[in-house]
C-alpha positions as YAML, in Angstrom:
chain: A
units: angstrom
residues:
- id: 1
  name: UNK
  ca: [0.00, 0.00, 0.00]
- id: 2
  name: UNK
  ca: [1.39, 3.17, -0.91]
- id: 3
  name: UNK
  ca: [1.75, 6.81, 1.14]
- id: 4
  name: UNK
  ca: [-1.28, 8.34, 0.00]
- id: 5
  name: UNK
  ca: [-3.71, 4.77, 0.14]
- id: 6
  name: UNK
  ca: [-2.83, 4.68, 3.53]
- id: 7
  name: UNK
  ca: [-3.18, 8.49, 4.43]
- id: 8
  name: UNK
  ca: [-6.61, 7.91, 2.55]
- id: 9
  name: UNK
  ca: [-7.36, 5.04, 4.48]
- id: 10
  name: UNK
  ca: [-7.06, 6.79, 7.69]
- id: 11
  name: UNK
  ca: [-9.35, 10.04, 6.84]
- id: 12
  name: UNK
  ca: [-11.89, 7.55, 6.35]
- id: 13
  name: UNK
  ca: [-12.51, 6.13, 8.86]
- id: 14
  name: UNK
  ca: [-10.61, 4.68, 12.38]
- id: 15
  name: UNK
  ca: [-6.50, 5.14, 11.87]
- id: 16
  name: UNK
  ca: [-3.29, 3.46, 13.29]
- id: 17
  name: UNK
  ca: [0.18, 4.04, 13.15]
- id: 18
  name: UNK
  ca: [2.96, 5.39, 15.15]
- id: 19
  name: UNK
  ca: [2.14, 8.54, 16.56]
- id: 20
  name: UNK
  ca: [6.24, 9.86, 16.95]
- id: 21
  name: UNK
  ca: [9.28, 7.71, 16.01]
- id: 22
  name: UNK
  ca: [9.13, 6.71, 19.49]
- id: 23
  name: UNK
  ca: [6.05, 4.15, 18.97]
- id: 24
  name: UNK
  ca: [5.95, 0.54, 19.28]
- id: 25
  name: UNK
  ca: [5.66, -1.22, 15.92]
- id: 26
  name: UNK
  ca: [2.93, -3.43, 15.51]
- id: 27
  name: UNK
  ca: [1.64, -2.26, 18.61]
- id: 28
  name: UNK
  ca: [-2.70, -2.28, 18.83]
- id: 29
  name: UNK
  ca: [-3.09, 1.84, 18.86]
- id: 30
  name: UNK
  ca: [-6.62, 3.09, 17.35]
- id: 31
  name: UNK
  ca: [-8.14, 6.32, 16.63]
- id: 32
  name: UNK
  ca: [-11.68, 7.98, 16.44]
- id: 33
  name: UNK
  ca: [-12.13, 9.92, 13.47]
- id: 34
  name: UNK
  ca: [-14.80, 12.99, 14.59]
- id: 35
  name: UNK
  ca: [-16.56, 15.56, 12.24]
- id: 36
  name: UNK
  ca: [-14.05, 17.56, 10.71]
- id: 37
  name: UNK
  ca: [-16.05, 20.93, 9.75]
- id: 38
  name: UNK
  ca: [-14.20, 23.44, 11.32]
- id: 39
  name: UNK
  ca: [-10.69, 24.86, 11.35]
- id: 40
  name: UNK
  ca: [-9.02, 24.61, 14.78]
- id: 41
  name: UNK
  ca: [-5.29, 26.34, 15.25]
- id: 42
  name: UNK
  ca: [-2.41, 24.83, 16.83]
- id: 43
  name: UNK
  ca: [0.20, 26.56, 19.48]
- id: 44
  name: UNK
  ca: [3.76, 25.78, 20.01]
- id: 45
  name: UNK
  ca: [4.90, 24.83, 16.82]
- id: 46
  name: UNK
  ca: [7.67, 27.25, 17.31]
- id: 47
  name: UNK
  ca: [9.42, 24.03, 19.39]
- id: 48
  name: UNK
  ca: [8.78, 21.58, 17.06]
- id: 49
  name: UNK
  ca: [10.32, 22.94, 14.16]
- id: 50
  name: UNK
  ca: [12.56, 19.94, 13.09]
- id: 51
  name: UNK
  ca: [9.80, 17.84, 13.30]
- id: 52
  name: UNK
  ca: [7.51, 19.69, 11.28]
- id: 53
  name: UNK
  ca: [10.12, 19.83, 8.16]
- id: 54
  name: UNK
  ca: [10.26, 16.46, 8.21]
- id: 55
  name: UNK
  ca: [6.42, 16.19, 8.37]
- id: 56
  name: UNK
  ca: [6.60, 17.83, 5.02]
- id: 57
  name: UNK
  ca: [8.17, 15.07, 3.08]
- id: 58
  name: UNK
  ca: [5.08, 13.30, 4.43]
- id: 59
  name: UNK
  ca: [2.47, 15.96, 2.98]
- id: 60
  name: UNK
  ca: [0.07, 15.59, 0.05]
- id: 61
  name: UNK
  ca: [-2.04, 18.31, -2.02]
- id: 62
  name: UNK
  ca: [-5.84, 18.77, -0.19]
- id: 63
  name: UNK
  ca: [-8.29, 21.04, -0.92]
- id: 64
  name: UNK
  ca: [-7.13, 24.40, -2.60]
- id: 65
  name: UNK
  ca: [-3.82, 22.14, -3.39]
- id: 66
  name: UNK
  ca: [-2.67, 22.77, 0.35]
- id: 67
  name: UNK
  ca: [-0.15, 20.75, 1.81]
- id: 68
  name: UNK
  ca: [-1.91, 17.91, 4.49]
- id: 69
  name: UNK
  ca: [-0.93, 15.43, 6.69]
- id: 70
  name: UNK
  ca: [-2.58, 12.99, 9.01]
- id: 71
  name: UNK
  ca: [-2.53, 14.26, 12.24]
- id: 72
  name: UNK
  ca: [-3.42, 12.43, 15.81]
- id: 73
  name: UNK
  ca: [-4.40, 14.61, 18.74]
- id: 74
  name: UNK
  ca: [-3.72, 12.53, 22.33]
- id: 75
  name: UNK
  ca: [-4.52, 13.94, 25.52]
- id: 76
  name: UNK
  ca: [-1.36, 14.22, 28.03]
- id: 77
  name: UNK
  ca: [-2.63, 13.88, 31.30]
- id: 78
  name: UNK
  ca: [0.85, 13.20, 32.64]
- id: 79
  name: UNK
  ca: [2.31, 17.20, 31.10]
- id: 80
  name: UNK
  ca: [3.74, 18.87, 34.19]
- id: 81
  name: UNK
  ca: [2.69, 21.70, 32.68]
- id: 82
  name: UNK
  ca: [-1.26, 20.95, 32.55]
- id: 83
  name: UNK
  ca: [-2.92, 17.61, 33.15]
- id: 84
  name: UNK
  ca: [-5.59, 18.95, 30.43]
- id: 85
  name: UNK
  ca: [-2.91, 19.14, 27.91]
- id: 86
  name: UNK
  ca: [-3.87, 17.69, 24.14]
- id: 87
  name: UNK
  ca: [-1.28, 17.71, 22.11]
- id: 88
  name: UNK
  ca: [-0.86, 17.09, 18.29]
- id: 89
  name: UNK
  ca: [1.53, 14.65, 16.41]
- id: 90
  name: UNK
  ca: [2.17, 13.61, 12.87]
- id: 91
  name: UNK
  ca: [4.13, 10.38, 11.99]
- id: 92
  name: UNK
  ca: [7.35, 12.25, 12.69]
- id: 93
  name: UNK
  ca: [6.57, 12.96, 16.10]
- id: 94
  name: UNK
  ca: [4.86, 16.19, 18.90]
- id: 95
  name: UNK
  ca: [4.30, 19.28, 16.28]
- id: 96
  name: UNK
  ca: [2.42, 21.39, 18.78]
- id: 97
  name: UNK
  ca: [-0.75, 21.40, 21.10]
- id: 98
  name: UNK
  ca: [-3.80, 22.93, 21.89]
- id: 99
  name: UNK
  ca: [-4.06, 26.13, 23.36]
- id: 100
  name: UNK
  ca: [-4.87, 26.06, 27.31]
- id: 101
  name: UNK
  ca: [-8.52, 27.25, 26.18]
- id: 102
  name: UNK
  ca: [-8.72, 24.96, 23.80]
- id: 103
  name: UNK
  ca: [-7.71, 21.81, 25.26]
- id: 104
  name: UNK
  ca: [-10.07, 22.67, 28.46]
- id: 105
  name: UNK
  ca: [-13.20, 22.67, 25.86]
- id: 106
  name: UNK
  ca: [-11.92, 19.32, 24.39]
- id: 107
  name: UNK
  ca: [-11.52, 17.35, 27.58]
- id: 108
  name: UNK
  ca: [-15.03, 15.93, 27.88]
- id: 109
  name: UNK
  ca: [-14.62, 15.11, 24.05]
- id: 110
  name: UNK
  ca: [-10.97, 13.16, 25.01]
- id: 111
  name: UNK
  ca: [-11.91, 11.25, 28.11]
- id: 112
  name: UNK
  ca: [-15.33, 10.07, 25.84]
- id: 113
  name: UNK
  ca: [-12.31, 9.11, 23.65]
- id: 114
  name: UNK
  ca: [-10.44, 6.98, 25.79]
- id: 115
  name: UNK
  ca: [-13.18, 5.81, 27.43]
- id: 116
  name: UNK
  ca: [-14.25, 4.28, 23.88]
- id: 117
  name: UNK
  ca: [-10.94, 2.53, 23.53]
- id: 118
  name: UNK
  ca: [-9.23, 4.85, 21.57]
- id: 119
  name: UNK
  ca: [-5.44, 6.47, 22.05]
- id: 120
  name: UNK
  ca: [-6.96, 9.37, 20.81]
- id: 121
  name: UNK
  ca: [-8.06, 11.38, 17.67]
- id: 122
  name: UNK
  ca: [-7.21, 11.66, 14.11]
- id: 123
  name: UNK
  ca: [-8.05, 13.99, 11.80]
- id: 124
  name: UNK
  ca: [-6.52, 15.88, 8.36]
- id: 125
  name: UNK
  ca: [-4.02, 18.73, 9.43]
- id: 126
  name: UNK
  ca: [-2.93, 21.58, 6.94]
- id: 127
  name: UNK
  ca: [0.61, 22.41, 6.94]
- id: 128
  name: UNK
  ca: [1.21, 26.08, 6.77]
- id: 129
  name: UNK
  ca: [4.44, 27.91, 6.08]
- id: 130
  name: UNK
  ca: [7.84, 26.58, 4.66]
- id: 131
  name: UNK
  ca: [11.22, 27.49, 5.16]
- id: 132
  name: UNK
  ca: [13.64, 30.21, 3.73]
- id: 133
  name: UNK
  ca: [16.65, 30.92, 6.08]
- id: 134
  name: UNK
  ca: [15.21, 28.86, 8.62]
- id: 135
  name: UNK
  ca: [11.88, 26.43, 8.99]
- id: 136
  name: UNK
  ca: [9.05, 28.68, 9.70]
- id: 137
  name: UNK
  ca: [5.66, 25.88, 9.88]
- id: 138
  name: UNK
  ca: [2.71, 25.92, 11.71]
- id: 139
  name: UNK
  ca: [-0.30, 23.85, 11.81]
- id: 140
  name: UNK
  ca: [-4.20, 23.75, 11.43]
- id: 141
  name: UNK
  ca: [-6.45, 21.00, 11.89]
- id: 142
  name: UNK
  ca: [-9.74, 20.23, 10.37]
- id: 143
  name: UNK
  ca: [-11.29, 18.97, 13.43]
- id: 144
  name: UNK
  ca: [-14.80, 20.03, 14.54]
- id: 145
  name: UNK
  ca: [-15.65, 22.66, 17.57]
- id: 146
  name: UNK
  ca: [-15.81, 20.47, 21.49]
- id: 147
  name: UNK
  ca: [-19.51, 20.71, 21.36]
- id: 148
  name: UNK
  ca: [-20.36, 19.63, 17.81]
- id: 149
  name: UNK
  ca: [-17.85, 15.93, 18.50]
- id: 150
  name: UNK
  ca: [-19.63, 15.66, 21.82]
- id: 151
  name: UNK
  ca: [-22.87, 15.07, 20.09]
- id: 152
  name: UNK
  ca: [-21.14, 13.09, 17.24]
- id: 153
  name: UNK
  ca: [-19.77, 10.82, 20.53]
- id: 154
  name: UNK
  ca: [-23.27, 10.94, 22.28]
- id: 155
  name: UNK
  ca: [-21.68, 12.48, 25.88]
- id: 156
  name: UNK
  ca: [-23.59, 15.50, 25.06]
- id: 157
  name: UNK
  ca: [-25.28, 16.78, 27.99]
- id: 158
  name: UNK
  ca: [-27.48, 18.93, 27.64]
- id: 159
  name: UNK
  ca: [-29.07, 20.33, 24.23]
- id: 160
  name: UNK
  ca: [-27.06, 23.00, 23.02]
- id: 161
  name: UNK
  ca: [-28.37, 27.13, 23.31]
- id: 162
  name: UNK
  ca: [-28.91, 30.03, 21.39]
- id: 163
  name: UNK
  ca: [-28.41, 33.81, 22.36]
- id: 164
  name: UNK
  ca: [-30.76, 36.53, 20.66]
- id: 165
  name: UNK
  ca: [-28.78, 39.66, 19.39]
- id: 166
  name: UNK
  ca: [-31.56, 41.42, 22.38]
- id: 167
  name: UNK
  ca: [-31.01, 39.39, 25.25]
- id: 168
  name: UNK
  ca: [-27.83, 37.58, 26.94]
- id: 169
  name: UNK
  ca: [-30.45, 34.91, 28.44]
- id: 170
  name: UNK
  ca: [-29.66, 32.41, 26.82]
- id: 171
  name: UNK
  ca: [-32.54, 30.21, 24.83]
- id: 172
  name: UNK
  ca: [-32.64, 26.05, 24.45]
- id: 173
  name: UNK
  ca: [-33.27, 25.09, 20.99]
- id: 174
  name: UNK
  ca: [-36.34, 23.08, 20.20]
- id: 175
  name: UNK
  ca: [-35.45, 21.37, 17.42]
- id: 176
  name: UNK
  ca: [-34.37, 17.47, 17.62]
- id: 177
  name: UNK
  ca: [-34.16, 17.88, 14.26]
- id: 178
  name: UNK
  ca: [-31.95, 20.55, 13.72]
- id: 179
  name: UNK
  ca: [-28.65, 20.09, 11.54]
- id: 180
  name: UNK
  ca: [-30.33, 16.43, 9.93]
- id: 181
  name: UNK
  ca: [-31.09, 15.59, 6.34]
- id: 182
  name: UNK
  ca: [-33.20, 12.16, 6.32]
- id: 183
  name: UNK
  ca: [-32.07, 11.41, 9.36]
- id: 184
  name: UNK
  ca: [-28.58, 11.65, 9.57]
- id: 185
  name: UNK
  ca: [-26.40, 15.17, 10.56]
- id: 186
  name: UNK
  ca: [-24.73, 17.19, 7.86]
- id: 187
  name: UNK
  ca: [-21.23, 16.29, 8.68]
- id: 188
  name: UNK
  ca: [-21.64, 12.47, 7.89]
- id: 189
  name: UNK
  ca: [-22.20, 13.37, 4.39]
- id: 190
  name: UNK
  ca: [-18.80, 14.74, 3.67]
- id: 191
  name: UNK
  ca: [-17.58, 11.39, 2.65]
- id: 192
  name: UNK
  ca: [-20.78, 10.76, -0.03]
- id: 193
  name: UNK
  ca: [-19.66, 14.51, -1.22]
- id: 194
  name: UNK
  ca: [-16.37, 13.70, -1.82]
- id: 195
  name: UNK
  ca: [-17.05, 10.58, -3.45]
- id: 196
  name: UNK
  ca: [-19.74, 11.82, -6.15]
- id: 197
  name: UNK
  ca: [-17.10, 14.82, -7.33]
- id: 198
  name: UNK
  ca: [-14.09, 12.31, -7.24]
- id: 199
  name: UNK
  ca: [-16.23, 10.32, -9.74]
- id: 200
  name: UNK
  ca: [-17.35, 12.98, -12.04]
- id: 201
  name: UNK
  ca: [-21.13, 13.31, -10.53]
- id: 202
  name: UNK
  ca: [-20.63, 17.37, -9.39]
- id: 203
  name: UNK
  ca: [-24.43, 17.70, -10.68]
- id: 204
  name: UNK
  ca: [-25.62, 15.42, -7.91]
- id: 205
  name: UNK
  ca: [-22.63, 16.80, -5.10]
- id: 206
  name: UNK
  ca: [-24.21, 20.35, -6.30]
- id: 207
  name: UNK
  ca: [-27.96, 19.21, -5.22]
- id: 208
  name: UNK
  ca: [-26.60, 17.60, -1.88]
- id: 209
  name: UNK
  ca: [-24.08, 20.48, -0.97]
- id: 210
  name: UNK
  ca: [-27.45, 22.86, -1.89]
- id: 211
  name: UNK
  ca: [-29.26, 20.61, 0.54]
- id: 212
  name: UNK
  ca: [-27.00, 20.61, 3.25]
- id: 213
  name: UNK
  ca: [-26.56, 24.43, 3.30]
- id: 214
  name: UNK
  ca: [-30.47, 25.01, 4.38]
- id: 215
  name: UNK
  ca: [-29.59, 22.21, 6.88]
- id: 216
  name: UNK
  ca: [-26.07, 24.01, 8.08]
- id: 217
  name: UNK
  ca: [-28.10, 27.15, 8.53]
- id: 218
  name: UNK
  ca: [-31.38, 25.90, 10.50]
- id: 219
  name: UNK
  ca: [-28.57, 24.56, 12.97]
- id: 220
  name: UNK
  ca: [-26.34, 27.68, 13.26]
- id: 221
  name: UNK
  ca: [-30.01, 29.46, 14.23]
- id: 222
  name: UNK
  ca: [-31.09, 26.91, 16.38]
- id: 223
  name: UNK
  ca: [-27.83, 26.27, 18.36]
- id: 224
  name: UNK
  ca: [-26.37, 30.14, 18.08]
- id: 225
  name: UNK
  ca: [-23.36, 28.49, 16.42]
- id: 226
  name: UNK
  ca: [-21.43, 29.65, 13.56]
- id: 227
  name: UNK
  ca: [-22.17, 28.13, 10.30]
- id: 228
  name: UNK
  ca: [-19.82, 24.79, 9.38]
- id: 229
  name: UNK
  ca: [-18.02, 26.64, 6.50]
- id: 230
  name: UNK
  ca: [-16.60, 23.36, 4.30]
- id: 231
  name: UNK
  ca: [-20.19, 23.28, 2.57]
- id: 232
  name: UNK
  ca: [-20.12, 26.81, 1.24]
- id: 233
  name: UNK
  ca: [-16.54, 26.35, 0.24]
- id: 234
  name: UNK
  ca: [-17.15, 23.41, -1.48]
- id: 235
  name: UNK
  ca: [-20.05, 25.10, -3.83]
- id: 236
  name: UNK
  ca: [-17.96, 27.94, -3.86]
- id: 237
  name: UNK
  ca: [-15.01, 25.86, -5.51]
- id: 238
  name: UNK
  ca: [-17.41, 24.08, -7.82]
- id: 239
  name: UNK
  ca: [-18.61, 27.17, -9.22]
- id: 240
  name: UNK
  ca: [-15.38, 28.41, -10.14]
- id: 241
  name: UNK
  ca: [-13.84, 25.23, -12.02]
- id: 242
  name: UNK
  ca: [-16.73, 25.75, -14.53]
- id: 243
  name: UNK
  ca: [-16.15, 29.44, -14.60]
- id: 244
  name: UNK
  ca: [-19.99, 30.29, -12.72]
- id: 245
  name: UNK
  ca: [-18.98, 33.53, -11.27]
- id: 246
  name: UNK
  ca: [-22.27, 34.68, -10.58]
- id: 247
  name: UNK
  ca: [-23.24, 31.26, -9.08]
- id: 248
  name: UNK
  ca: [-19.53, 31.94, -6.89]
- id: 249
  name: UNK
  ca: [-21.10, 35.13, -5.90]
- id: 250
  name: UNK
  ca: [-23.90, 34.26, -4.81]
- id: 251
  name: UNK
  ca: [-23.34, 31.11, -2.52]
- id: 252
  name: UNK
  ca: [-20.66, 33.40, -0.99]
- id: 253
  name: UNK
  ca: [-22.42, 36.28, -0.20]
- id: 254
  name: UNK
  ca: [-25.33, 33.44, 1.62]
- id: 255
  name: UNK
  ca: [-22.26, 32.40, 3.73]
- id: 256
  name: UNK
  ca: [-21.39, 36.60, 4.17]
- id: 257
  name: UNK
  ca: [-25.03, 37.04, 5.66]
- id: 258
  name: UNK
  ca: [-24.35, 33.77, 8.27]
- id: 259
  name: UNK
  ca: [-23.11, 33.90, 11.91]
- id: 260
  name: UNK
  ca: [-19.56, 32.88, 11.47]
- id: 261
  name: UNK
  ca: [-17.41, 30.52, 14.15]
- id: 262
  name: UNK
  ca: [-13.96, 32.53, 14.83]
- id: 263
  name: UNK
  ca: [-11.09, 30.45, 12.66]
- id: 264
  name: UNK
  ca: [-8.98, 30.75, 9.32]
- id: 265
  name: UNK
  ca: [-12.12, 29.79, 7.05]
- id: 266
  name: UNK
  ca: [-14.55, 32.88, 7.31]
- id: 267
  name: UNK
  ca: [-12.05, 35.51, 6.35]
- id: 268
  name: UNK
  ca: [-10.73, 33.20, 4.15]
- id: 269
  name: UNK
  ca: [-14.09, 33.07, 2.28]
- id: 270
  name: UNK
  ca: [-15.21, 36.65, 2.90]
- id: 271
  name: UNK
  ca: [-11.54, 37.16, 0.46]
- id: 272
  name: UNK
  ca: [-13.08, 34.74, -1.94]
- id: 273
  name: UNK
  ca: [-15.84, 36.66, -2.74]
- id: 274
  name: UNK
  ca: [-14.08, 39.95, -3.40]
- id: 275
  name: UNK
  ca: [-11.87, 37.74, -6.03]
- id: 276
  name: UNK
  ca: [-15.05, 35.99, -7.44]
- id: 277
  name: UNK
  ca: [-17.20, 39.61, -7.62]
- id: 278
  name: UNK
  ca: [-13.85, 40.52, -9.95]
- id: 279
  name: UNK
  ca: [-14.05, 37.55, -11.78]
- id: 280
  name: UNK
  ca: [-17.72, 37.75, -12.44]
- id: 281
  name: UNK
  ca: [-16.95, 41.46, -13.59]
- id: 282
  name: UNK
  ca: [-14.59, 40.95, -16.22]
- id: 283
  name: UNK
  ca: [-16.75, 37.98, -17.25]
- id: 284
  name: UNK
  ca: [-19.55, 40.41, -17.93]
...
């Protein structure tokens, strides 16, 4: 099996490997793959630099041709520094952590983890960065916000709230139902997606992603959450391979008018539009 059957193998589905060039060979490790709809930063890479340039040997192209790796996040209850301390490896080894903040959100979703049997989590990671006079990486997973993988884990406990832009008080939603098409939430059909545009059917991924966005946005209003942003882009990168500008234009400027999650992917799109409102300009 080559590099990239085996990196596909693990974004699909449960993963195991050595987690640093430390780990045991053949040695019975597994990992939970979670919903992978939002962008969540790393800190410390600063320390890890060696590592990290030899992580990109290990990188393919992902979406927008940026460099990826598979990347496994294991809680360290044993750092002297914090006992809720997640931190994030590739193959090569420790290439950061969670913020404090972070990892506190994520420890409910990590003892559910190891609770489950698992070492931990693993999920695609975008390699930013490169190196001129020196290596100068850092690192951003595509790993779903604490509260979204609770529910995807069933340790959720209690429904999740929305705040009006009047009142601070905040409201329960009352919606089951919210964030499900036929049954089954929005971020298990990333996989189908992928699979109808890898095999040429973008007609039918266009209908689903079109779908899943009136789906993505009774959620964000029910919950008070930012919109899951992968959807949008998707549509948004769709559009522009068959040179749709005004089809561009308008799916972004739907995501514009959403409550955005902070992270790299809403100013990312928000500059996406002003490049497709160009586009669709010249095209006249």
């Amino acid at each position: 099996m080559g590099l990239f059957d085996n990196v596909r193998q693990r974004l699909a589905g449960e993963a195991s490997g050595p987690v640093s060039p430390n780990s045991t060979a053949g040695s019975d490790v597994r990992y939970a793959t979670l919903p992978d709809d939002n962008y969540q930063r790393v800190v410390g890479e600063s320390f890890y630099q060696e590592t990290l340039e030899a992580t990109a040997e290990l990188c393919t192209l992902g979406e927008d041709d940026r460099p990826v790796f598979v990347a496994y996040v294991i809680a360290e209850p044993d750092n002297p520094y914090d006992r809720d301390a997640v931190a994030v490896h590739s193959e090569r080894g420790k290439v950061g952590h969670l913020s404090r903040d972070d990892a506190r959100s994520y420890r409910e979703v990590m003892a559910a983890v190891s609770a489950q049997g698992y070492t931990g989590v693993t999920c695609t990671a975008f390699l930013n960065g490169g190196r001129s006079d020196a290596p100068n990486y850092g690192v951003v997973l595509k790993l779903a916000r604490a509260e979204l993988c609770e529910l995807h884990l069933g340790i959720a406990s209690d429904p999740p709230v929305t705040r009006t832009a009047a009142s601070s008080v905040p409201m329960r939603a009352t919606n089951s139902d919210a964030g499900h098409l036929r049954g089954k939430h929005y971020t298990t059909y990333v996989d189908e997606i992928r699979v109808l545009r890898r095999h040429g059917h973008d007609d039918s991924a266009e209908v689903l992603l079109l779908e899943l966005l009136t789906v993505v946005e009774t959620e964000s209003a029910a919950t008070g959450y930012g919109v899951a942003p992968w959807y949008y882009e998707q549509l948004a990168i769709a559009y522009r391979k068959r040179k749709d500008y005004p089809a561009e234009v308008a799916v972004l400027e739907r995501f514009a008018g959403q409550s955005h999650a902070p992270g790299v992917s809403p100013p990312k799109l928000l500059q996406r539009l002003e490049k497709a409102r160009e586009l669709a300009e010249r095209a006249g």
